[in-house]
SELUM-585196 format. One record per residue (C-alpha): residue number from 1; residue in three letters; x, y, z. Coordinates in Angstrom, 1 decimal, decimal comma. Layout:
BEGIN
i  aa  east  north  up
NUM  ALA  X  Y  Z .
...
This chain:
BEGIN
i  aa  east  north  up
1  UNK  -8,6  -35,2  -4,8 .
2  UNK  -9,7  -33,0  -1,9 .
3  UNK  -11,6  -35,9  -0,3 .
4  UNK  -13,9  -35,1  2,7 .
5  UNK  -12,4  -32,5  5,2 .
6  UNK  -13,2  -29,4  7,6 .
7  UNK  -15,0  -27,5  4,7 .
8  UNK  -17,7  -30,1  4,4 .
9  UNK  -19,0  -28,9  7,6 .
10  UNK  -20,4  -24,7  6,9 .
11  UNK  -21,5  -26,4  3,2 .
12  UNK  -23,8  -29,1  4,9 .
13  UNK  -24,7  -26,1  7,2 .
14  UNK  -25,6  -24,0  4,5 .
15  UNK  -27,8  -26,9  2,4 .
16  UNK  -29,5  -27,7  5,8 .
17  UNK  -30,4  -24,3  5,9 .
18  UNK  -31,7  -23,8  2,2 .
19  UNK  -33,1  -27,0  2,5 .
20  UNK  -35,8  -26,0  5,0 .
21  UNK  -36,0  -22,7  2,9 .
22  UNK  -37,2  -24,1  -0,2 .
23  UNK  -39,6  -26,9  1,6 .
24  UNK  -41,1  -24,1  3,3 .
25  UNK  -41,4  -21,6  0,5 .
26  UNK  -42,5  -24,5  -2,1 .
27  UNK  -45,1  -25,8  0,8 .
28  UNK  -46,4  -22,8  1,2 .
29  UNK  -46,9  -22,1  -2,6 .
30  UNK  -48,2  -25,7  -3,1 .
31  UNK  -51,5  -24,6  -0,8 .
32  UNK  -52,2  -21,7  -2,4 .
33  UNK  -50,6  -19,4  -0,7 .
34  UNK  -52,6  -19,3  2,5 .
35  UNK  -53,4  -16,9  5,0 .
36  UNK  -52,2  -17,8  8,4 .
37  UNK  -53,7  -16,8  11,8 .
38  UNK  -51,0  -15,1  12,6 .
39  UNK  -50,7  -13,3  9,7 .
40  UNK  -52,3  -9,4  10,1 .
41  UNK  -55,4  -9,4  8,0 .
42  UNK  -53,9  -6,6  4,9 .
43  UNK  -50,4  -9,2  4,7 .
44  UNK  -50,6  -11,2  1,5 .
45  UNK  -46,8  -12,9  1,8 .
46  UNK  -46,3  -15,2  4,7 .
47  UNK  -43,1  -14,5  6,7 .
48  UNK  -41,0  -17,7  7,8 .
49  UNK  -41,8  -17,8  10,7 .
50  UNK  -45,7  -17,8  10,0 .
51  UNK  -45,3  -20,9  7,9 .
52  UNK  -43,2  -22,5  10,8 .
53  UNK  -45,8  -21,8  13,5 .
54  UNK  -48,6  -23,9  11,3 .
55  UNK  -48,2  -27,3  9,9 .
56  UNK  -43,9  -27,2  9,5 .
57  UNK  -43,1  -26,3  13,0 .
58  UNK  -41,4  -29,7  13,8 .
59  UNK  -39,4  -29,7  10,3 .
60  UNK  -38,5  -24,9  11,4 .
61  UNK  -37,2  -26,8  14,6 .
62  UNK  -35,2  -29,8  13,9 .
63  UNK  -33,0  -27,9  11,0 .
64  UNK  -32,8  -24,5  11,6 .
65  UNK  -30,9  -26,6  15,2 .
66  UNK  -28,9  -28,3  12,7 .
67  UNK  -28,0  -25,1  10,3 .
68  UNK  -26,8  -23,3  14,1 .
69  UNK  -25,3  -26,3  15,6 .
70  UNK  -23,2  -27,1  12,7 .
71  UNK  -22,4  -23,6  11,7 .
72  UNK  -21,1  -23,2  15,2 .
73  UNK  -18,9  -26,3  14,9 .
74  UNK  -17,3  -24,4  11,8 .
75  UNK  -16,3  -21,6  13,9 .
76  UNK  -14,9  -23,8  16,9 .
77  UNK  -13,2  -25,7  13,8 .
78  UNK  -11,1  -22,8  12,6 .
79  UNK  -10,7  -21,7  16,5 .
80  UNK  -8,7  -25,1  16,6 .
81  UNK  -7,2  -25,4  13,5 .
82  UNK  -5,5  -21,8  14,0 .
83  UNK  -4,2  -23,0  17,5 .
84  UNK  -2,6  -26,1  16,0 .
85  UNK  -1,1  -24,3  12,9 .
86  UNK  -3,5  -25,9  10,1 .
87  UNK  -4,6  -22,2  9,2 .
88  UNK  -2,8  -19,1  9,3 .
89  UNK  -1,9  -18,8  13,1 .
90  UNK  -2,8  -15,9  15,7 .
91  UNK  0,1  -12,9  15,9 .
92  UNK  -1,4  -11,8  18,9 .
93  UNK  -3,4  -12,7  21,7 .
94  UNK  -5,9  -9,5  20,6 .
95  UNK  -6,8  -11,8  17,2 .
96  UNK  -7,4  -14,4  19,6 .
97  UNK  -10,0  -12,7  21,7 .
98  UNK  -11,7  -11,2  18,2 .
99  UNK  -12,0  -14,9  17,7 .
100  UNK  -14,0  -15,8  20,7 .
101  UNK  -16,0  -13,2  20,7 .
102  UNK  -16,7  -14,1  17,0 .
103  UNK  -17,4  -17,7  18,6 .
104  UNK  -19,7  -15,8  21,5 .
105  UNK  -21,8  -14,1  19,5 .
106  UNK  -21,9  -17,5  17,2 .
107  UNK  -23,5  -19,1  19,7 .
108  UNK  -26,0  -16,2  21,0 .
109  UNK  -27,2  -16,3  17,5 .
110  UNK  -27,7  -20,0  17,1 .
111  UNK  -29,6  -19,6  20,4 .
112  UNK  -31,5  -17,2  19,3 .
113  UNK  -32,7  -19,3  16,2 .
114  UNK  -33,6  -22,3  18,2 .
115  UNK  -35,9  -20,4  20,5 .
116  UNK  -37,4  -18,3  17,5 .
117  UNK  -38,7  -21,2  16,3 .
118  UNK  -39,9  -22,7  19,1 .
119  UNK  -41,7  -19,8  20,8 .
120  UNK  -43,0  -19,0  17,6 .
121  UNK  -45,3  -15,8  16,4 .
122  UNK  -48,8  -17,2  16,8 .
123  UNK  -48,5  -18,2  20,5 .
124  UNK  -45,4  -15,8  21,6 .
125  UNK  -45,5  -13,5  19,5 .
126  UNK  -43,4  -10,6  21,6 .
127  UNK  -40,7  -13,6  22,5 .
128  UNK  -40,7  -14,6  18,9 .
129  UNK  -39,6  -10,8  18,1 .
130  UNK  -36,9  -10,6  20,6 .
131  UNK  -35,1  -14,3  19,9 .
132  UNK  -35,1  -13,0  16,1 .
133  UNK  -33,5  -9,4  17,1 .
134  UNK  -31,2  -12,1  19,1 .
135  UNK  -30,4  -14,1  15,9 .
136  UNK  -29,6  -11,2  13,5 .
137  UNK  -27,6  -9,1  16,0 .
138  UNK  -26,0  -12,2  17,2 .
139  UNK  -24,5  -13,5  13,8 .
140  UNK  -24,1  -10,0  12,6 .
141  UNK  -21,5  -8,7  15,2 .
142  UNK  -20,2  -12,3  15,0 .
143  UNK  -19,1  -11,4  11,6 .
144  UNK  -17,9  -8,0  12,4 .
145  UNK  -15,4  -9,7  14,7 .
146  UNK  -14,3  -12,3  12,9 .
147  UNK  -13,9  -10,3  9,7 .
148  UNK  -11,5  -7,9  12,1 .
149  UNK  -9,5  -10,6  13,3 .
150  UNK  -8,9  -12,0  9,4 .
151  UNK  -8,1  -7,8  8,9 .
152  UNK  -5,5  -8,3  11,1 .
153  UNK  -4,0  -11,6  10,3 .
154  UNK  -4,1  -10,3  6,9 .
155  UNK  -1,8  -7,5  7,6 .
156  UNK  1,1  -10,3  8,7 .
157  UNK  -0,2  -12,9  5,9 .
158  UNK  -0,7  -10,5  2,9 .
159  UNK  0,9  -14,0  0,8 .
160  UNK  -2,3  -15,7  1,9 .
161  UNK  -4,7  -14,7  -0,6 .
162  UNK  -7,7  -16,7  1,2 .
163  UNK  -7,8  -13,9  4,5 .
164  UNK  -8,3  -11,3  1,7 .
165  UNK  -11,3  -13,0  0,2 .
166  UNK  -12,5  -13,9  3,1 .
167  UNK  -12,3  -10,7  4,5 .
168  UNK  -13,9  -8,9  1,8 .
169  UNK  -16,8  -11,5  1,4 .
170  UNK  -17,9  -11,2  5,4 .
171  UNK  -17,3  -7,4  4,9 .
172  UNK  -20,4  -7,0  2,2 .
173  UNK  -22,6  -9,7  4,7 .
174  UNK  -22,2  -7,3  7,1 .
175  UNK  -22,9  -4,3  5,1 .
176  UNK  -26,3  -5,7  3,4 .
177  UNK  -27,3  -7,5  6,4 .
178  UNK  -27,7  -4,5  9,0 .
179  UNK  -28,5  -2,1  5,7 .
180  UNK  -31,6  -5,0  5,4 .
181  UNK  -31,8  -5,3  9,1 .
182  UNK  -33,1  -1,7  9,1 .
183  UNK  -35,3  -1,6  6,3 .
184  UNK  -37,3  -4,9  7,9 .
185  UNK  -37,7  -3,1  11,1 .
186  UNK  -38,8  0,3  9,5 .
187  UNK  -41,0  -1,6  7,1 .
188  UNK  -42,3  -3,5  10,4 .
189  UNK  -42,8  -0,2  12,5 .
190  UNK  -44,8  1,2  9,4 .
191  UNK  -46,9  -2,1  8,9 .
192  UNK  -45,8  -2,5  5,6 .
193  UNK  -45,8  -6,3  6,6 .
194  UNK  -46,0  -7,4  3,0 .
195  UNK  -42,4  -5,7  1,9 .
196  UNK  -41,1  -6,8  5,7 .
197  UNK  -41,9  -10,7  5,0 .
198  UNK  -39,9  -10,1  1,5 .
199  UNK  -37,2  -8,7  3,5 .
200  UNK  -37,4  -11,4  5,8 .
201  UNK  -37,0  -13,8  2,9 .
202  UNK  -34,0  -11,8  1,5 .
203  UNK  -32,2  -11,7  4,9 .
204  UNK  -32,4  -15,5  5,1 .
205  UNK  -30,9  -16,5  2,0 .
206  UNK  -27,9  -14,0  2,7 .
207  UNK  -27,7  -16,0  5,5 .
208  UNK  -27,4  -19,1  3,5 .
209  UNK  -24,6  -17,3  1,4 .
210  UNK  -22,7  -16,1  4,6 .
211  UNK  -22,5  -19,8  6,0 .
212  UNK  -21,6  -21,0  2,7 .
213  UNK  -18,6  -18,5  2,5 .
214  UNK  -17,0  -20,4  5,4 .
215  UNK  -15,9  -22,8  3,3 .
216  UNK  -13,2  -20,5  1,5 .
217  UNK  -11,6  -20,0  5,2 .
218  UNK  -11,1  -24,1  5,1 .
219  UNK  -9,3  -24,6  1,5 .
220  UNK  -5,6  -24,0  3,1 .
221  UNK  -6,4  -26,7  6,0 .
222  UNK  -6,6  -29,5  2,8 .
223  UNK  -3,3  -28,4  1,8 .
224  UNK  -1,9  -28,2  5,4 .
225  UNK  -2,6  -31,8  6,2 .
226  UNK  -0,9  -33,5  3,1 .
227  UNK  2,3  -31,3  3,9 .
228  UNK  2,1  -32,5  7,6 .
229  UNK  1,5  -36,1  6,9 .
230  UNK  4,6  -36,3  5,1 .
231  UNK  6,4  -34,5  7,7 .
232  UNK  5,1  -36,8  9,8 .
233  UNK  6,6  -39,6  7,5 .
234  UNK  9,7  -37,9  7,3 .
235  UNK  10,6  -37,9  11,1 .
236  UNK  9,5  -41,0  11,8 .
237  UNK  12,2  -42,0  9,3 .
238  UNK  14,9  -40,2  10,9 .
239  UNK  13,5  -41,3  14,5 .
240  UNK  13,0  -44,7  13,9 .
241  UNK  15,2  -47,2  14,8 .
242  UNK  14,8  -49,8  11,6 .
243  UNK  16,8  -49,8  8,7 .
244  UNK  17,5  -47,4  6,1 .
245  UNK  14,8  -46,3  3,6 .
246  UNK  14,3  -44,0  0,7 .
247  UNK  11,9  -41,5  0,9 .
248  UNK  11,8  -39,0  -1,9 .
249  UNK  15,3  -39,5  -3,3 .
250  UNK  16,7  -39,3  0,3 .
251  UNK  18,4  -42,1  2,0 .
252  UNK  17,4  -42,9  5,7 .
253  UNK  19,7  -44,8  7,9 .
254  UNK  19,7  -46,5  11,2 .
255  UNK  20,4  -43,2  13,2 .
256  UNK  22,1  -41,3  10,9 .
257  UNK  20,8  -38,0  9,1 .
258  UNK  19,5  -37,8  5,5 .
259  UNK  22,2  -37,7  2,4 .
260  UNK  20,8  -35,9  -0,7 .
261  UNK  24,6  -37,5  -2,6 .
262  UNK  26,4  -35,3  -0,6 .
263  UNK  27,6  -35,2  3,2 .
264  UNK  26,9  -32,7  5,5 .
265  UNK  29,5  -30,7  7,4 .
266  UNK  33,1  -32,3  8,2 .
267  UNK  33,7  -35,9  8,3 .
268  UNK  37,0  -37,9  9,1 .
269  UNK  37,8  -40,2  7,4 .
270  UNK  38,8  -43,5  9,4 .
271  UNK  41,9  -44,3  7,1 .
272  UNK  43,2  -40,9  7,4 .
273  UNK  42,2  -39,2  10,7 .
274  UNK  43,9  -35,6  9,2 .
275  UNK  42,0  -35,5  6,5 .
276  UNK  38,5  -34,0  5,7 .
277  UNK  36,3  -34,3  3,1 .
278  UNK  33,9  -32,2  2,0 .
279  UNK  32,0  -32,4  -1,3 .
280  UNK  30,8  -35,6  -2,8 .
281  UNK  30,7  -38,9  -1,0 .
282  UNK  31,3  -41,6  -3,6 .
283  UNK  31,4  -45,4  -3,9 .
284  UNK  35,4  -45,7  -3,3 .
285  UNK  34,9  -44,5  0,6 .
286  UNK  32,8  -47,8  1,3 .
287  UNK  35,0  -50,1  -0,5 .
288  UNK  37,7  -48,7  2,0 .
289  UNK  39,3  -47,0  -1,1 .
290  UNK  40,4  -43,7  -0,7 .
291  UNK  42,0  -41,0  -3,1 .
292  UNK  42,8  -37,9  -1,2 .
293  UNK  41,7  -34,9  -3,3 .
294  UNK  44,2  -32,8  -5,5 .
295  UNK  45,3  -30,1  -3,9 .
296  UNK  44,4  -26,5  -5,7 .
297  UNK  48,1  -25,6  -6,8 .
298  UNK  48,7  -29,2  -8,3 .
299  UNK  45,9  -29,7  -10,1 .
300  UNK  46,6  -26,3  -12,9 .
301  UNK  50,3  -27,8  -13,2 .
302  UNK  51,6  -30,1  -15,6 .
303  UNK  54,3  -32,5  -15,0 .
């Protein structure tokens, strides 16, 4: 059992954000398809943002805040859990800066969001344009730098499958996002505002995909922190100062390292100070019997 960890949080991001998706799409639909006031008089398909500016603006607000906020915690997330070793740590302190910047531009999107929807198209119309320029480009070269810094952490982690995925998966986001990017803003420069509000749609549930993908970048963290917690045990065996226990098949005594049946290194015995054992430690030594061993040209002779 995985139970809940890290990679709840970009899969609650992600069904916050298809959430409001769907509730706007369906609402929209469930009206007949309406024709906004801020829609130009030949457009047919609403954009999203023309559906948040009417009747859904408070519901566009509230979770397209949540969908940023919490995707933004993912990123800090995985900022943190490489520092403390959970994930794949930093080589360098160039992956490090890749991964602020990815962080930077995080947040520069997620701003952008929030303000698209509240200055939206039917009152500020030429803010609404910039702020969504704002929360493409931001979450676009976001995922440029972060899918550099997993190319590079790759390159000392080529065991670690996940980077690769990973890599590959923010790789094609990039790719169809600015190759859809363009198209929008062509289609928008042309008034072709019925195949840019289809665009629009498209671009948004990439989005959803994107966001969801973080998820992948969390799997190793659930295995990380079952193999620290019993480290964790472990030492605090050897540390403590109570009385021996068994952990595992090992024995832990009051101060004294773990025996797997066999002892470490040299000891002495107290009986016979010359003598060393190496090997097996068995019963005999504790009942203060001792049988030195055979030595190597007595024990292939017969007498």
């Amino acid at each position: 059992m995985w139970g809940i960890s890290y990679w709840i949080v970009p899969i609650f991001s992600a069904s916050v954000w298809l959430a409001m998706m769907i509730a706007m799409l369906v609402t929209w639909s469930v009206e007949g398809s309406p024709h906004y006031a801020s829609m130009d008089p030949k457009q047919s398909i609403a954009y999203i943002s023309d559906i948040g500016a009417q009747g859904l603006k408070p519901l566009f607000i509230a979770m397209s805040a949540i969908t940023v906020v919490s995707f933004d915690l993912a990123f800090i997330l995985e900022r943190w859990l490489r520092h403390t070793g959970r994930l794949t740590h930093n080589t360098s302190n160039f992956q490090k800066i890749l991964s602020i910047l990815s962080l930077i531009a995080a947040v520069a999107g997620a701003a952008g969001l929030v303000l698209l929807s509240i200055f939206d198209t039917l009152r500020h119309p030429h803010l609404h344009n910039g702020f969504l320029v704002l929360f493409i480009g931001g979450y676009i070269i976001s995922a440029i730098f972060i899918c550099w810094e997993y190319q590079r952490l790759g390159i000392h982690f080529r065991q670690h499958s996940v980077l690769r995925y990973s890599f590959w998966i923010k790789l094609v986001f990039i790719l169809i996002e600015v190759a859809l990017a363009i198209a929008f803003g062509v289609c928008q420069h042309q008034r072709r505002y019925n195949a840019a509000a289809v665009l629009e749609w498209v671009i948004a549930f990439f989005y959803f995909f994107y966001v969801l993908s973080f998820f992948i970048d969390f799997m190793p963290a659930v295995r990380t922190k079952h193999h620290q917690s019993h480290e964790t045990e472990m030492d605090m065996a050897m540390e403590g100062g109570g009385g021996g226990a068994v952990e595992g098949g090992r024995y832990y005594g009051r101060g004294a390292p773990a025996t797997n049946g066999y002892t470490n290194g040299n000891s002495m015995h107290p009986g016979h100070p010359n003598v060393a054992t190496n090997g097996y430690a068995n019963g005999s030594l504790s009942n203060g019997n001792y049988k030195p061993p055979t030595p190597p040209f007595l024990s292939s002779r017969k007498f």
